[in-house]
N, C-alpha and C positions, 0 to 999 in steps of 0.2 A: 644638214637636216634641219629644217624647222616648223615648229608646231604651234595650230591657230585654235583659241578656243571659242568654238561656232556653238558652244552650250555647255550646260550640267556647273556652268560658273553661278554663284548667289544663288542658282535653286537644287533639287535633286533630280530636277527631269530635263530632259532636250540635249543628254549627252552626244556631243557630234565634236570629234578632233580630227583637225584637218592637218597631218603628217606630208612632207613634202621633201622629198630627195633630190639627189642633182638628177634624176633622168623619169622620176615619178612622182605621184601625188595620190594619198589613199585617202578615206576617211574612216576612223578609228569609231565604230558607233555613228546610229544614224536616229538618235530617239526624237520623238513627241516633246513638244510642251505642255506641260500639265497644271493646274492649279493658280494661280491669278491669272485675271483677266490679260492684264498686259503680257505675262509670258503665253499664252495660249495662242495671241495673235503674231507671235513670232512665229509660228505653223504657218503662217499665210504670206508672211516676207521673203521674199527671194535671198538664197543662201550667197553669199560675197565670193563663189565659184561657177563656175560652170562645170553642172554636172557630168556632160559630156566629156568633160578632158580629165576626171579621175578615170583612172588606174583600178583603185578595186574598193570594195568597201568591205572592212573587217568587223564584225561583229564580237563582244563578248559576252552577252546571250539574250534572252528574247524577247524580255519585257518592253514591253512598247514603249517607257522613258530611252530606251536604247536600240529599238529598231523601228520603231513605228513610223518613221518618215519614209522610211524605204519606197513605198509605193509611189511614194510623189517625186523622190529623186529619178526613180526610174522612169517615172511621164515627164519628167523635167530633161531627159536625154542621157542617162547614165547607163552606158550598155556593158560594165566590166563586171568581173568575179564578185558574189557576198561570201565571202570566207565565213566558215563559224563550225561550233562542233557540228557532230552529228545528231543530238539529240537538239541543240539548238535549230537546226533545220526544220528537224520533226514538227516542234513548238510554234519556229513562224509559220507554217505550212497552215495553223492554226487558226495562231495570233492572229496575222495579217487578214485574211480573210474577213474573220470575227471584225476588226478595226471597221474594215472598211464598210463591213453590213451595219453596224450599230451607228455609224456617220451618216449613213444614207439614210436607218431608221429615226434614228432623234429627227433629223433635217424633214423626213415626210411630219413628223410628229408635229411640230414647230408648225409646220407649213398648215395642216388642218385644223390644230388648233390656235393661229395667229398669233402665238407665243412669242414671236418674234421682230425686232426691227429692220429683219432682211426681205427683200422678195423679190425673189422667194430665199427660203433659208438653202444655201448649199452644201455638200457633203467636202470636208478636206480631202478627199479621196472616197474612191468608190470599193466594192467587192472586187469587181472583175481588175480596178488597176492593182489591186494586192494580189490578184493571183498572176498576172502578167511578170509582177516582181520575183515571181517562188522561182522561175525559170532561170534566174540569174543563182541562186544559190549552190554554194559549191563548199559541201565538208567535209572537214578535214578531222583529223586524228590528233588528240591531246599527245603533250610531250615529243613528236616529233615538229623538225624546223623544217618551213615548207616558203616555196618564194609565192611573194604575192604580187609584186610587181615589178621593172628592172629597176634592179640595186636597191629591192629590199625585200628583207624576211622576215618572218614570223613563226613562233614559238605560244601554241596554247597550253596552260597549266591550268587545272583542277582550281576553281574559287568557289565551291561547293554554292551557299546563296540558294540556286534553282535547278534542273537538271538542266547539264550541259553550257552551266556556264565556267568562264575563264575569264584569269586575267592573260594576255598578252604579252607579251616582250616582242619590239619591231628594231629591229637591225638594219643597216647599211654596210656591214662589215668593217667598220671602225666607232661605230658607236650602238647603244642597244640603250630604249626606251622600255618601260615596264608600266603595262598601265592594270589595275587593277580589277576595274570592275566592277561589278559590287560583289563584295566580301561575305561569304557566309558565315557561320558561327561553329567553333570547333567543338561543341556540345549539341550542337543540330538532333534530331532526334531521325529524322526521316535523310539528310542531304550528309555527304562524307566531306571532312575539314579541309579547309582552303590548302593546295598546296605551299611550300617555302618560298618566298621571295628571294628567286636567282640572282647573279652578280648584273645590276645595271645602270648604268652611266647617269639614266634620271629615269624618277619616279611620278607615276602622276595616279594618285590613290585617293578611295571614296572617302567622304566624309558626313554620310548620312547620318552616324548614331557618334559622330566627332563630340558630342560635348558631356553624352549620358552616356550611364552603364544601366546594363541588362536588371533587372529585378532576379535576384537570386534566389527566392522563392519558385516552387516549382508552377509554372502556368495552369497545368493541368487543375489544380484545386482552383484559382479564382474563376477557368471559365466552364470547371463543372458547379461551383457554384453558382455560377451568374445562370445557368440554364434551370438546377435545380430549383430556384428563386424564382425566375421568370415561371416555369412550370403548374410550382405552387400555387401562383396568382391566377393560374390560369390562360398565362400570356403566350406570346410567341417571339422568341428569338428572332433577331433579323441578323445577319453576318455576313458583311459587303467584304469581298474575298477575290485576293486577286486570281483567275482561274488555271493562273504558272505560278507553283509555288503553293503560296499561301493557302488554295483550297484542298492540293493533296495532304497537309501539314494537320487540315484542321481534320479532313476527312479521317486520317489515321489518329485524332486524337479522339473523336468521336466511337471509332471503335473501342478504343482504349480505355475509354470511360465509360462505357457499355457494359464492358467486359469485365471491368472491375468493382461495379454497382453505383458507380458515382453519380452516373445520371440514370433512371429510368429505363430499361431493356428494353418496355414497348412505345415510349418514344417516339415520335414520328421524325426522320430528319430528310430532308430535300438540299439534292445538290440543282438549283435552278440556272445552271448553263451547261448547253451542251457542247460550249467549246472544253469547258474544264474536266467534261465526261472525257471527251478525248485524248485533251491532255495526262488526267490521271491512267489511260491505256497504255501511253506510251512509255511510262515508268517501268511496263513489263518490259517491253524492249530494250530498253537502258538499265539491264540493272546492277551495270558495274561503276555506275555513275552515282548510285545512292549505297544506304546501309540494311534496305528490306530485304529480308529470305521471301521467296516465294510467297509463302504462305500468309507473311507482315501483309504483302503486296496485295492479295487476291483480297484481308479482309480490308482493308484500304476501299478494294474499288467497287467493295460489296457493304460500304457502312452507309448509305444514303439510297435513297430513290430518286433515279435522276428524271429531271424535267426537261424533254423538250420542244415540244410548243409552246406559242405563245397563249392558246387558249388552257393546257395543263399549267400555264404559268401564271393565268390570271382567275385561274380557278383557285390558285393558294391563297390568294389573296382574300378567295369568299368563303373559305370554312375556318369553320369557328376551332376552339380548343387547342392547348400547348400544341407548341411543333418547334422547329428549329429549319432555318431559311438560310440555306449559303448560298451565295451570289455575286455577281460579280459586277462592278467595278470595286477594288481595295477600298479606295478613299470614295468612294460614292461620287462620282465623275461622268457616270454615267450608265447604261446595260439597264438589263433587269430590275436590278435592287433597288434604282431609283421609283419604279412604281412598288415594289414592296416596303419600301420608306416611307410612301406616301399611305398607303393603308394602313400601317400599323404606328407611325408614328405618334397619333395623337389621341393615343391609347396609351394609360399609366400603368395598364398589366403587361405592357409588352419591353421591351430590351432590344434597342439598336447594339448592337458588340464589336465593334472595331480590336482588328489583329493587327497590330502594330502601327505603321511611324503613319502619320496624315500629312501632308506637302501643303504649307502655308495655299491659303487661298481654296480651297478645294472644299465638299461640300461635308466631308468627312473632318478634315479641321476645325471647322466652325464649332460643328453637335461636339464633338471630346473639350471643343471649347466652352462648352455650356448658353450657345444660341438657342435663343428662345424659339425664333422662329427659323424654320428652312422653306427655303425655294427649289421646286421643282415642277417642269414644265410650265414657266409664269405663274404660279401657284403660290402662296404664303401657307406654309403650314405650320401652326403650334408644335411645339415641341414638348409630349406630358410623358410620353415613352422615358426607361431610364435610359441612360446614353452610358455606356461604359467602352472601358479600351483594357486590353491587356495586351498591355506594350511589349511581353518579355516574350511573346509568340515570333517575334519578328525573327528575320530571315535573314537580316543584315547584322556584322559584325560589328558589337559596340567600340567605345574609344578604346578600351584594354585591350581587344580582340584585332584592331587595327593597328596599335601599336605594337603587340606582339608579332604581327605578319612582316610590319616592317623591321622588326627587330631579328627575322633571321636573317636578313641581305649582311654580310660579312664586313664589306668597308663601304661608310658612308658613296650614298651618290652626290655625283657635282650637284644636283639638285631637285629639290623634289616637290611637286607643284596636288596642292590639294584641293580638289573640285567633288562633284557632286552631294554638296549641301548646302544649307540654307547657311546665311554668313555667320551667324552664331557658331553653328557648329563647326562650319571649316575653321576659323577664325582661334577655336580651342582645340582644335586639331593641330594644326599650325604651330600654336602655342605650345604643346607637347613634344613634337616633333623637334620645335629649335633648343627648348631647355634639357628634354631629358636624353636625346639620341646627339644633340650639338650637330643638326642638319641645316644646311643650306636651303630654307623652305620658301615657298610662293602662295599666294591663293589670287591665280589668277581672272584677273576683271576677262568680261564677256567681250570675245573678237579681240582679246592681248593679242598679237603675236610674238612669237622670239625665237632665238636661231638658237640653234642646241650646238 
């Protein structure tokens, strides 16, 4: 067996592991590059295989750092299995669509308004080739072991994170890989805790929140604060929100501070994507994948007024008076929220609010980094809005939360390789793992390969 790393090495996004047996070859994740300039145009590099001669592509769940390429492997000739749960299916059914509409639309956007040094500006993929892709997906059932290609298996386990994510273990019948995924947090409010880390040969585990811990304060108070604040002023909320995950997480806290008088009853809140409308649907269907009853669930998908045109969407932009704007890209990368950024930004009664981690280079890193100015669509825009983050929202498992996952695997692995973060954090992840567990550890450089 051995394994190529084609991403998610030096940054958090572009996870793709190319696993190869003596009689097949899968890819473990197929994500997007996201946030510097230079990793974005690794999207447009031809990958170091032919996607035609994989076997299958396994999935550990939906976010577009970890499937968003999909559509372009499969125009690039990849005709096998996308293994992934069930609800993870649900999600790309979604995701991928959405991906490939908002590439098209920036690309026109660019193009009418000469924004651009391309011409014309083109889309890394289109609508229609992401849904060409859905046809290839094939899910499967957590905790059973199921073949995915000859002479190997796989095993998906519960890494709570998002619905329907997992970490993986891939087997050959004499060795077994465990990769994790991204890691949820076992205090999650809405997602159920990652399961145990089973007996495995080698480890290859995220390292997004590798070098920080969680804020032990409760969230709920800084970002019903931040809204009552904003309110006061008279401003409006802006909250760039990834629409898997992160917008059910805020939607259900919105209720929750509703209900308990934290913010305002009559409050106006808008959920401005109607991929996230969908995806927050499908948490009914899945609901042994999270921790809501019924009743959590319904007022979840009953705490916003969702938006979806794009004329309802640039209508928010022109009334006046407190509101609150969820939207979606996460890190402000792109979607919606980049023109509600643009209107409300350089206004001092309004509040950008970033939910957790921002991926060096992206447009959301910058503002929590205190840029004065932002770019959007060739645009300079002052920066008078406040800019705040409440980083303990996050969805991912911090260094303690990490270390304790790896700390119920029973006897160390021959070895365990730490990827998806930025090098600081893998680098004290790393550093953790060798002094306090006395593991065999790696943080392997981008396109290593090595035999297991």
């Amino acid at each position: 067996m051995r394994i190529q790393f084609l991403g998610g090495t030096g940054t958090v996004t572009g996870s793709k592991y190319l696993v190869s047996g003596e009689h097949a070859s899968i890819l473990l994740d197929c994500g997007l590059f996201q946030g510097y300039k230079q990793l974005r145009l690794r999207n447009w590099v031809r990958l170091p295989l032919d996607p035609a001669r994989l076997d299958a592509v396994v999935l550990t769940h939906a976010h577009l750092d970890h499937s968003g390429y999909l559509p372009l492997l499969v125009k690039s000739g990849f005709r096998g299995k996308i293994l992934c749960s069930e609800a993870t299916a649900d999600l790309c059914r979604i995701l991928l669509p959405d991906s490939g509409h908002l590439q098209e639309e920036d690309a026109a956007f660019l193009n009418r308004h000469g924004a651009t040094r391309h011409s014309p500006a083109l889309p890394l993929y289109t609508e229609e080739d992401a849904r060409i892709c859905l046809r290839q997906l094939a899910p499967v059932s957590f905790d059973r072991h199921v073949a995915v290609a000859p002479g190997l298996g796989a095993t998906f386990r519960r890494a709570g994170h998002i619905l329907g994510a997992a970490s993986v273990a891939l087997d050959d019948g004499r060795r077994r890989i465990t990769f994790s995924g991204d890691l949820g947090r076992s205090d999650d409010p809405v997602m159920l805790a990652p399961a145990p880390l089973e007996a495995s040969d080698y480890v290859v585990v995220e390292s997004t929140y590798g070098d920080r811990l969680h804020d032990k304060r409760d969230p709920m108070l800084a970002l019903g604060a931040a809204i009552r604040e904003t309110s006061a002023r008279g401003g409006v909320v802006v909250i760039p929100a990834f629409a898997v995950g992160r917008a059910q997480n805020l939607l259900y806290a919105m209720h929750r501070l509703k209900e308990s008088g934290a913010i305002p009853a009559f409050l106006p809140i808008f959920l401005d994507s109607p991929m996230a409308k969908d995806a927050t649907a499908i948490y009914r269907r899945h609901r042994a994948d999270h921790r809501l009853d019924q009743a959590q669930c319904e007022a979840m998908c009953r705490a916003a007024t969702i938006i979806n045109t794009v004329e309802e969407s640039k209508e928010l932009d022109r009334r006046q008076g407190p509101k609150v704007i969820i939207s979606a890209s996460g890190m402000a990368t792109g979607g919606r929220v980049l023109h509600h950024i643009k209107a409300f930004v350089e206004d001092h009664r309004n509040t950008i609010l970033f939910a957790g981690f921002q991926a060096g280079g992206t447009r959301g890193a910058a503002l929590v980094g205190g840029a004065a100015t932002v770019r959007i669509h060739g645009q300079d825009l002052r920066v008078r809005a406040q800019v705040a983050c409440v980083d303990n929202l996050s969805a991912h498992a911090d260094s303690d939360g990490l270390m304790a996952w790896l700390g119920t695997l029973g006897a160390a692995p021959r070895r365990t390789f730490v990827t998806h973060g930025e090098p600081g954090a893998s680098e004290a992840l790393r550093y953790r793992i060798k002094h306090e567990l006395n593991w065999d550890c790696l943080v392997p450089e981008h396109l290593q390969e090595l035999r297991l």
